[in-house]
Kinemage of the C-alpha trace (Angstrom):
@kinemage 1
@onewidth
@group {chain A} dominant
@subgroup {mainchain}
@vectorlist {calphas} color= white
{ca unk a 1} P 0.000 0.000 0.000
{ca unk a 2} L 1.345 3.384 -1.035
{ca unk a 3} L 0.398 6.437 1.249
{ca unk a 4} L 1.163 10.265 1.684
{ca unk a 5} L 1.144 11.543 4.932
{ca unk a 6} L 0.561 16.066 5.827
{ca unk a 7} L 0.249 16.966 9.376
{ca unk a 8} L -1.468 20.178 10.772
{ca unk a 9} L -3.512 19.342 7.527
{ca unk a 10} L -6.720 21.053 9.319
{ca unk a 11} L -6.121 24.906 8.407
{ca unk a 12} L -3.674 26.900 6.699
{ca unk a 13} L -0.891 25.268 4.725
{ca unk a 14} L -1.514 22.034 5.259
{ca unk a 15} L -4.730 22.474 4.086
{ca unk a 16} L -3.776 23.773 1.123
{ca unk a 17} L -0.480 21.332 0.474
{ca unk a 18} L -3.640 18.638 0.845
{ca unk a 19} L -5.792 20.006 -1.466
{ca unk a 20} L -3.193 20.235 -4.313
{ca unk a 21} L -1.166 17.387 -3.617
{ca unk a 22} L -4.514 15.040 -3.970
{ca unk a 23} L -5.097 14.822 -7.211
{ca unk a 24} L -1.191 14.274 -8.263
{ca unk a 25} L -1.498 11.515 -6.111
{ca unk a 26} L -1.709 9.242 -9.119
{ca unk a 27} L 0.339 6.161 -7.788
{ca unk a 28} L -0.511 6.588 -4.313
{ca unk a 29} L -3.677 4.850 -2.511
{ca unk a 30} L -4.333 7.007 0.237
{ca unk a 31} L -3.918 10.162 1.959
{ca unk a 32} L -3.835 10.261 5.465
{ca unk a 33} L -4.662 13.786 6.609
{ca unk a 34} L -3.048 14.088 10.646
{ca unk a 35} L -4.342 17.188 12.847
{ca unk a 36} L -5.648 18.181 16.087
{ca unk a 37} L -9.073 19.110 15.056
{ca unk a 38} L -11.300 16.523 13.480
{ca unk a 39} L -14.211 18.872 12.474
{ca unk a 40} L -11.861 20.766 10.259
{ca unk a 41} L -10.017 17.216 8.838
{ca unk a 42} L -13.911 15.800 8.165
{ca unk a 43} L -14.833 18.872 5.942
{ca unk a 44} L -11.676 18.698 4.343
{ca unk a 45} L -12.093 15.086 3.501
{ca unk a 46} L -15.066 15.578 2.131
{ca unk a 47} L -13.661 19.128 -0.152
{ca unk a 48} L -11.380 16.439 -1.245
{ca unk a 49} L -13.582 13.737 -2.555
{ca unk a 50} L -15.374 15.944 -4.320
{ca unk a 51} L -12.420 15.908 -7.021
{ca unk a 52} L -12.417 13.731 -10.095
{ca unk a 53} L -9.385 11.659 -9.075
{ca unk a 54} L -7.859 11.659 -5.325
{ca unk a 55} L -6.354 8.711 -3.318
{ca unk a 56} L -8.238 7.448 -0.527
{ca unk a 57} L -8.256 9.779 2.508
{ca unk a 58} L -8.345 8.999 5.838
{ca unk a 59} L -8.659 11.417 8.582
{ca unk a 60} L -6.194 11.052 11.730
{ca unk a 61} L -7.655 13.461 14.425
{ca unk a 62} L -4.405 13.359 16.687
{ca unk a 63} L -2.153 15.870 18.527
{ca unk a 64} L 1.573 14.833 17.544
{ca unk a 65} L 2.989 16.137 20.567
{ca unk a 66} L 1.387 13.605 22.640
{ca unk a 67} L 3.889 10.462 23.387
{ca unk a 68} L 0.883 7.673 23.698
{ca unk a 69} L -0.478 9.022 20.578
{ca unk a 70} L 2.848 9.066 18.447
{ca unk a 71} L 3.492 5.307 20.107
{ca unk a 72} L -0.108 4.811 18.322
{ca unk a 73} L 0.630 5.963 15.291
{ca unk a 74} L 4.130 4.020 14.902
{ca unk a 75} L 2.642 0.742 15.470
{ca unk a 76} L -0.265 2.003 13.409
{ca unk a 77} L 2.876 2.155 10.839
{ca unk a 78} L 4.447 -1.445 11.574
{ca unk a 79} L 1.086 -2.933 11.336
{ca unk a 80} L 0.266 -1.997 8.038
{ca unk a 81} L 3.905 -1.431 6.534
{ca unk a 82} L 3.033 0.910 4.168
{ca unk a 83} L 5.374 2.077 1.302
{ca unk a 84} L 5.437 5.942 1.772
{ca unk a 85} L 5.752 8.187 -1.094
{ca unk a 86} L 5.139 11.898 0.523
{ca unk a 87} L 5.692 13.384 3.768
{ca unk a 88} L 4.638 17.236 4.200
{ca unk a 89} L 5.418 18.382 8.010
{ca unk a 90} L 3.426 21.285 7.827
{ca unk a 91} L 1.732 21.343 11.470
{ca unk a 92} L 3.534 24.299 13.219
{ca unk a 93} L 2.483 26.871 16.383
{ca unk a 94} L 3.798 30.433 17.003
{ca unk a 95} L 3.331 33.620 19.489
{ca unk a 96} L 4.988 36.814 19.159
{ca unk a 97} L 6.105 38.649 22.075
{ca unk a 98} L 8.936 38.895 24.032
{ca unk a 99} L 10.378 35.941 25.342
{ca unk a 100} L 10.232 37.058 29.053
{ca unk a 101} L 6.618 37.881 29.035
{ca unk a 102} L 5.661 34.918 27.543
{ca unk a 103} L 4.415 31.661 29.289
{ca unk a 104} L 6.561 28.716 29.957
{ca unk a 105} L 3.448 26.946 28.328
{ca unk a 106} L 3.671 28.865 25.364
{ca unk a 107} L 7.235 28.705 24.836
{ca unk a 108} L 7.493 24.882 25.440
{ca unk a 109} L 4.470 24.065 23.064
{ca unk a 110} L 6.372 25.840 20.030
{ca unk a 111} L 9.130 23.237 20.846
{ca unk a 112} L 6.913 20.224 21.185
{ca unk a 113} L 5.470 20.879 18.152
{ca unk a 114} L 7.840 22.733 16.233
{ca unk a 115} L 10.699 20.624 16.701
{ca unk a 116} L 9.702 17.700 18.639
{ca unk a 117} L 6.838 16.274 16.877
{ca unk a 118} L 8.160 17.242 13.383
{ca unk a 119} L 11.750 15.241 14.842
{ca unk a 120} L 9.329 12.130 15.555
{ca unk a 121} L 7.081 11.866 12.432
{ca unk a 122} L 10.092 11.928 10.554
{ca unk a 123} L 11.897 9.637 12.173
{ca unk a 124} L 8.680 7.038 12.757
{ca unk a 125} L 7.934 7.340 8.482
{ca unk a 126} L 11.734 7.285 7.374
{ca unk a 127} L 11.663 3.318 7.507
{ca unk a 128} L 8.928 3.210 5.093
{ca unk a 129} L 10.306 5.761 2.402
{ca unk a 130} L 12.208 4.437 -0.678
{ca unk a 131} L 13.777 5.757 -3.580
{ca unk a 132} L 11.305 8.689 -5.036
{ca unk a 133} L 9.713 9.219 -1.584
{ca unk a 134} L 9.535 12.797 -0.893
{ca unk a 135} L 10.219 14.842 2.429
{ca unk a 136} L 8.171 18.445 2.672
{ca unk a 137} L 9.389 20.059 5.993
{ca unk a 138} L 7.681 23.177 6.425
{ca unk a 139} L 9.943 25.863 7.995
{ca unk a 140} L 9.961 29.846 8.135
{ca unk a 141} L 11.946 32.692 6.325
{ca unk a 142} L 12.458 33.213 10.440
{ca unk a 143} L 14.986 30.412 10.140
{ca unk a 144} L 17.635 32.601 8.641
{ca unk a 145} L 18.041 34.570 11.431
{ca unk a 146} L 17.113 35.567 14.970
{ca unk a 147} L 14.092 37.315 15.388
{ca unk a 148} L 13.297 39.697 18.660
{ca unk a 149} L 9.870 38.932 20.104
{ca unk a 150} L 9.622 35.706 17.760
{ca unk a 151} L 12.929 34.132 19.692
{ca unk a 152} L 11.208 30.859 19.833
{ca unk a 153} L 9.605 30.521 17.345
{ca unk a 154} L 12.383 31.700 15.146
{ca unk a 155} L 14.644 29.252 16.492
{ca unk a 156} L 12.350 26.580 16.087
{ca unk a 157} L 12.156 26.760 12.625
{ca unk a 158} L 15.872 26.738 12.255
{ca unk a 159} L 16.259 23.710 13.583
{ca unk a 160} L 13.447 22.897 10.994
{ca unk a 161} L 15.927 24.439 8.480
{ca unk a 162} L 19.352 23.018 9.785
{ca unk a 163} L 17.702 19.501 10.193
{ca unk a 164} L 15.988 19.670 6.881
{ca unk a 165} L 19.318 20.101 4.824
{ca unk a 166} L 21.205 17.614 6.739
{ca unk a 167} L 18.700 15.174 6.063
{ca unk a 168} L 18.646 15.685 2.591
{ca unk a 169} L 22.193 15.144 2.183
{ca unk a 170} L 21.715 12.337 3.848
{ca unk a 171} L 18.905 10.302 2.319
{ca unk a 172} L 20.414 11.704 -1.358
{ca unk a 173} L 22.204 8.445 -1.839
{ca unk a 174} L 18.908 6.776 -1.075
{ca unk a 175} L 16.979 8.502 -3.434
{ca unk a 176} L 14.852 10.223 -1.255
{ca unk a 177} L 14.323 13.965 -2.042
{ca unk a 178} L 14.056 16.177 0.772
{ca unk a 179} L 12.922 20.193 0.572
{ca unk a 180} L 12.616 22.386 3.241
{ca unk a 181} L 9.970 25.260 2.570
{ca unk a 182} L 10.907 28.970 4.127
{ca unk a 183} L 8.051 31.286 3.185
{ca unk a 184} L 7.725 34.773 4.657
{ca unk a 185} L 4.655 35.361 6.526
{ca unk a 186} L 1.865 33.529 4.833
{ca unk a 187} L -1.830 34.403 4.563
{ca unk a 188} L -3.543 31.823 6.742
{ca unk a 189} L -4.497 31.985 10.685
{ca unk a 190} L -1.172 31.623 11.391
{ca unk a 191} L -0.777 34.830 11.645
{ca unk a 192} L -3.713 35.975 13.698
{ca unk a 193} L -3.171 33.384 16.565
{ca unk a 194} L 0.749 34.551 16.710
{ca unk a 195} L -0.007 38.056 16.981
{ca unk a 196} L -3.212 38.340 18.283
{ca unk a 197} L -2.107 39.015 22.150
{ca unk a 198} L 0.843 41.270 22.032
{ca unk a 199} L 0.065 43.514 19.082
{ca unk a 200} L -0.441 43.713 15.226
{ca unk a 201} L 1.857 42.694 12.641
{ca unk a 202} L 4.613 44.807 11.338
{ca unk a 203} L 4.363 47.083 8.344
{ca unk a 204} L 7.125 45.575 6.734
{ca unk a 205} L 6.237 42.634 7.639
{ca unk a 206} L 2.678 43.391 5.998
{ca unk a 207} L 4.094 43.941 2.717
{ca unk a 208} L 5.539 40.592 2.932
{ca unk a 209} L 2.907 38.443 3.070
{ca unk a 210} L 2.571 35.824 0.555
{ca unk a 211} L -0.533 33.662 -0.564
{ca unk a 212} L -0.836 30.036 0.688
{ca unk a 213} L -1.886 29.001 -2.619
{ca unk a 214} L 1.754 30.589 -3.833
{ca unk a 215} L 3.750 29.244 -1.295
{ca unk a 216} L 2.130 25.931 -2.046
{ca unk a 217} L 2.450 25.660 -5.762
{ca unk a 218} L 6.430 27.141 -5.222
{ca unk a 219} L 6.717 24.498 -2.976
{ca unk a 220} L 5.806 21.750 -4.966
{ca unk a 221} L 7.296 22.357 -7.626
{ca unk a 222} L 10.497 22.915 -6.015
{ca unk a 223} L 10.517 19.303 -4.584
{ca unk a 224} L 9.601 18.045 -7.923
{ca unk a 225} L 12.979 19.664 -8.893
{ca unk a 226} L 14.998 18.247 -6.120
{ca unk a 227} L 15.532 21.289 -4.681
{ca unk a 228} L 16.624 21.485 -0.851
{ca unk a 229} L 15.201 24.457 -0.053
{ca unk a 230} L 12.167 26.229 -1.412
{ca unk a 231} L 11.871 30.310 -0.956
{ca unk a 232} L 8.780 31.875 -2.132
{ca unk a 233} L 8.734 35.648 -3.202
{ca unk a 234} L 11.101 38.257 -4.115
{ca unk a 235} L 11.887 39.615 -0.455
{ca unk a 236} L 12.254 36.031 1.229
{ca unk a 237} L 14.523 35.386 -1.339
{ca unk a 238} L 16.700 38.574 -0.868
{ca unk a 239} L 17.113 38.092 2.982
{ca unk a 240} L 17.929 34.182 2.146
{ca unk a 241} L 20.617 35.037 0.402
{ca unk a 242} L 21.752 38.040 2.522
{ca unk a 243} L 21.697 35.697 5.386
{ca unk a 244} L 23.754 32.772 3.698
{ca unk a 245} L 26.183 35.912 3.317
{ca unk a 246} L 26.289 36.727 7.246
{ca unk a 247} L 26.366 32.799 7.997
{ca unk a 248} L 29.274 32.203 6.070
């Protein structure tokens, strides 16, 4: 059995990764849809089968940060022994404001989820990749380098970045393509939940905002190419390269 697998596939970029990954799906039999909020991953299911051709899809209502659940979904994985031919880690949380002022809650689910959870689906769907399989990990333009009043976030998603090029230089001689996707702020609700306690988002910041659908399509098609990492839109890919500059 041949499967593709998006988290945080409920809202946002996942959503939208779902809905036009589906029907390219051609040698795949299902598409297993993993978020917190089954409501969301029903309706989407059934947005989905209202295409001409998509795989099967089958909703996994689960929070990746738990342990017992990820424990689940592993032997979900060595039951079934499925060959895998797409993994998008797109589920992702982040609040703006500074790091003192924020709660220890706040700050720690970033990491579980962020960095954590992505770590562990990876690692628990690796076994069942072969050549062709493709790895989506969805990181930030924040990646590239620290942000004030994002710290955590920020440095979340470099780890997201850092881990996602390693791992593609790894798995190269296996035929397995990994990109890592750094968009700029991107419209989805994303962006209301990390700024909606401790103020509006920048001006500049404003004028960089992207559409999902864009950031989507780039991203895509940017795997498709083998491409490591995937930057969408002009001023995401100016401070990429400025910041491989100040790295090096």
């Amino acid at each position: 059995m041949n499967i593709a697998i998006i988290t945080g596939a409920s809202s946002g970029m996942g959503k939208e990764f779902a809905i036009q990954l589906a029907p390219k799906l051609k040698r795949t039999d299902e598409l297993w849809l993993l978020a917190r909020r089954k409501e969301a991953l029903v309706e989407l299911e059934i947005t989905l089968k209202e295409l001409d051709i998509v795989p099967e899809i089958k909703v996994f209502p689960m929070d990746i940060t738990d342990e017992s659940r990820l424990n689940q979904f592993a032997e979900v994985m060595m039951i079934l022994n499925p060959r895998i031919s797409v993994l998008v880690n797109c589920a992702g949380v982040g609040t703006y404001g500074a790091f003192e002022k924020q709660s220890r809650e706040e700050t720690m689910e970033m990491v579980r989820l962020n960095v954590l959870a992505l770590t562990q689906v990876t690692k628990i769907c690796l076994p069942y990749m072969h050549k062709g399989s493709k790895i989506i990990q969805v990181a930030s333009g924040s990646a590239f380098l620290p942000q004030p009043r994002f710290a955590v976030y920020a440095a979340s998603k470099s780890y997201v970045y850092s881990f996602g090029r390693a791992l593609a230089k790894e798995l190269k001689p296996k035929g397995i393509i990994v990109t890592t996707v750094c968009p700029g702020p991107v419209d989805t609700p994303f962006l209301e939940h990390a700024y909606g306690r401790y103020g509006e988002i920048g001006k500049l910041k404003k004028y960089c905002i992207v559409d999902t659908n864009r950031v989507v399509t780039q991203a895509i098609r940017d795997c498709k190419r083998k491409k490591e990492v995937s930057v969408c839109g002009l001023p995401m890919k100016v401070l990429y390269e400025l910041s491989r500059g100040v790295i090096r």
